[in-house]
N, C-alpha and C positions, 0 to 999 in steps of 0.2 A: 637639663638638656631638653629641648623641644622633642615633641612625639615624633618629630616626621624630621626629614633632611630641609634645611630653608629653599625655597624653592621661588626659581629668576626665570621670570618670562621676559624680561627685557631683553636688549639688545647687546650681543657678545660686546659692546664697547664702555657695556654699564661693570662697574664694579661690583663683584661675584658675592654672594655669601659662601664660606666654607663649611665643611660640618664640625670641623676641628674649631677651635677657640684662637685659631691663631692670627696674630698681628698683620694687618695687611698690605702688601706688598707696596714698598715707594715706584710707582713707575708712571710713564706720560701714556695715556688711553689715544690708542688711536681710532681716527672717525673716520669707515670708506664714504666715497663717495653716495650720494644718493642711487645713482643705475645701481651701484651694487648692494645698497641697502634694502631697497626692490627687487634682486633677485635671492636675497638671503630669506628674506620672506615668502618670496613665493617657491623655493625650495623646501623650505621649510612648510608650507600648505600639502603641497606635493605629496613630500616624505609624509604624514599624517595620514594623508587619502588613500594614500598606497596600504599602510597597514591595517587601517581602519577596513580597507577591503577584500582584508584575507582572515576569512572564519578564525575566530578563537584565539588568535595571536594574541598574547598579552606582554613578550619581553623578546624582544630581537636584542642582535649586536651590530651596532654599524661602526664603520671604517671610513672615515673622511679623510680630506689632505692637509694640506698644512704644511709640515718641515718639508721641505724639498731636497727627495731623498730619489731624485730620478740617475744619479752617479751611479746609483747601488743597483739598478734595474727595481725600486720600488714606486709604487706610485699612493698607496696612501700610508698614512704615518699614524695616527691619531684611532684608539676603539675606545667605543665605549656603550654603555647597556641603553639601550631603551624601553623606557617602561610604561604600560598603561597605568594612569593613577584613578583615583575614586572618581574624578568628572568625568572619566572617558578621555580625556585628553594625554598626550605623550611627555614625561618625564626622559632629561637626559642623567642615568649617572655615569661620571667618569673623575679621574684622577686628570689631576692639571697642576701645573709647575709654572708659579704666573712669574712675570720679569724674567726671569731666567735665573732666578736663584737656587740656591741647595736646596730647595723641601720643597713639597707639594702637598696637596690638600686634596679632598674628595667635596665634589658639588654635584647638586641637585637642580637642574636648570631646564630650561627650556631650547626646541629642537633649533630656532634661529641662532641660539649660542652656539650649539654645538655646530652649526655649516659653518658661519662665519664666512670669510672671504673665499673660502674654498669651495664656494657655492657658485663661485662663476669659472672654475677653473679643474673641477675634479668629482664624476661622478662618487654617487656615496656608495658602498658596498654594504649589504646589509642583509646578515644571515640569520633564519628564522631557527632556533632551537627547536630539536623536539619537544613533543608535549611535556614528557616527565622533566627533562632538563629544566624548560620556561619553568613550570612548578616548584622547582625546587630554587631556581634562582628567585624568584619572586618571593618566595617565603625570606632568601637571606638576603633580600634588597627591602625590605618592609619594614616597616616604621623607624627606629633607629640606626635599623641595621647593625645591631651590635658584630653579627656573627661574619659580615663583610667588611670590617670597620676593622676588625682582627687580623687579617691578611693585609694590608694598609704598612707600607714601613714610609713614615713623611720625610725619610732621606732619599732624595731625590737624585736620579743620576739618569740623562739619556741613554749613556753605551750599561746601563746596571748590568752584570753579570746575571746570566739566566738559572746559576749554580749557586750562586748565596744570595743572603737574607741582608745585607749590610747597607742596598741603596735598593730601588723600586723605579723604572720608568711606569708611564701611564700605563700602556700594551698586558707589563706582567701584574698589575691588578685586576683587570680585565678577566685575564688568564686565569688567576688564579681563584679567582670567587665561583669562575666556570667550571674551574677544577674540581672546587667543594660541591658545586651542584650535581656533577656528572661521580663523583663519588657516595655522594650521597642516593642516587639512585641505582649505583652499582650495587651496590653490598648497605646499604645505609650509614655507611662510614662517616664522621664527621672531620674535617679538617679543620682543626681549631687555631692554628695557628701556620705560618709563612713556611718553617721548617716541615710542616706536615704536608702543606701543597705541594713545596718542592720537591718532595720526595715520591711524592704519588705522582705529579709528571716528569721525575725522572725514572719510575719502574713503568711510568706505562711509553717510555719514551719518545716523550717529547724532544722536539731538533727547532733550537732555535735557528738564525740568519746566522750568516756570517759576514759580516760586513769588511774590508780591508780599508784602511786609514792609512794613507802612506804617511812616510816619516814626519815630513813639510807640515801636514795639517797635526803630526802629534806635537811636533815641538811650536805650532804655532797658539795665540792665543786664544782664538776658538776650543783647545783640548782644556786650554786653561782657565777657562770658565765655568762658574758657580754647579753649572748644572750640567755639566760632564765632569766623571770620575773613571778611573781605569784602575785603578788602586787593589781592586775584589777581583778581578780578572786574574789566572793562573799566570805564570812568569811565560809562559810559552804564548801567549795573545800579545803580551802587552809589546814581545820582542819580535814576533813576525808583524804584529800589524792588524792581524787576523781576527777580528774581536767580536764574539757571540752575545747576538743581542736577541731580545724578543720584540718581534714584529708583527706588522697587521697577516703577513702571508703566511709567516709559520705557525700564528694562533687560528687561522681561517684553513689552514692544512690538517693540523691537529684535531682540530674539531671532525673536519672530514672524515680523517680515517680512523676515527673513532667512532663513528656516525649519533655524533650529536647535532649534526644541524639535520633540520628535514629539508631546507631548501634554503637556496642562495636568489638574490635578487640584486640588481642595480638602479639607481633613481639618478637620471641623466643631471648632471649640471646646468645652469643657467648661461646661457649666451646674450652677451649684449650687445645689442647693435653700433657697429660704429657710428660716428656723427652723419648726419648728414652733410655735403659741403656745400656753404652757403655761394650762394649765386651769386654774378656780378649787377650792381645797379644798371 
């Protein structure tokens, strides 16, 4: 295995490397338009100068958009770590579930990947760890990262239960490697595995979302696709509707009042201008 995670400064529309060895995904790559390839770029400038200009920051967590989760009163969907690498420059990691199949993978990528089109549609939310937190994530986000690699389950499920180990969305890896960081500066405790996070953010009570799904969307075939499962969820979610997920607002809560973030910020989205309308001859 390579010392470091492979690592994509290309364009969210280039095919990924994963850190896993896995097969990759049959699907059609879509290409925005140019305005919004210009603005995913210059978010992505932005996002860099902003952290670049706050003393000693070396690992934030940001929140971007994407699934369109405004039914639920949410507005971003998508965490994942940011990290300074050896050049100085911004490393994205995060879990991603590409085509929309059962599994996911963990990548090493660049910050244009991570906006993506949500860069003209959804400021980024993006919370600075305390010192010792950063320190301690940065140690288990380095080189292999064996010890973040262990929290990782590649069964994939959007609604994944926030109480078992059986599927994983993006959000509860996130979660849970912050878990290991903020335990590890607790007590020096190690969370070496999925079963150990979840049990440390269930004594330190953590409250995921609750999202309600009415009937119509469960029996329809959106429930029944690759990358939604309900299966690990208690008989009493699956039969109100009421279904406990980990999201960007209840890991950006958690953190709070825990007081692992030292400070929260926002980097505005890009706006583009409509056309102009051409004159008459």
């Amino acid at each position: 295995m390579n010392h470091r995670f492979p690592l994509v400064l290309a364009l969210g529309i280039a095919t990924l490397a994963p850190v896993a060895n896995a097969q990759p995904p049959t699907c059609t790559p879509r290409y925005p338009p140019p305005t919004t390839i210009a603005a995913m770029f210059d978010m992505a400038a932005i996002t860099a100068d902003t952290l670049d200009a706050l003393p000693g920051v070396e690992v934030a967590i940001a929140a971007r958009g994407g699934q369109d989760l405004r039914r639920y009163g949410l507005r971003h969907s998508h965490l994942a770590f940011l990290v300074r690498n050896e050049a100085g420059s911004w490393d994205v990691l995060h879990l991603l579930n590409r085509c929309k199949s059962g599994s996911s993978d963990l990548y090493r990528e660049g910050l244009v990947n991570l906006l993506g089109e949500s860069a003209i549609s959804t400021d980024l939310r993006v919370g600075i760890p305390k010192p010792a937190v950063q320190a301690a994530l940065r140690q288990l986000l380095a080189g292999e990262a064996a010890a973040a690699r262990a929290l990782h389950q590649p069964r994939y499920s959007m609604l994944a239960w926030p109480g078992g180990s059986d599927y994983q969305n993006s959000n509860q890896w996130i979660l849970e490697v912050t878990a290991a960081a903020m335990a590890q500066v607790e007590d020096g405790r190690t969370l070496g595995n999925r079963d150990a996070a979840l049990a440390w953010l269930k004594h330190k009570d953590f409250r995921p979302s609750r999202l309600h799904i009415g009937l119509g969307k469960r029996l329809g075939a959106r429930l029944f696709a690759d990358n939604v499962a309900v299966t690990d969820h208690p008989a009493s979610e699956r039969v109100s509707g009421n279904y406990s997920v980990v999201t960007v607002e209840s890991v950006f809560d958690f953190l709070h009042q825990h007081g692992a973030l030292e400070r929260e910020l926002s980097i505005a989205h890009q706006r583009i201008a409509a056309p102009a309308a051409s004159s008459s001859p």
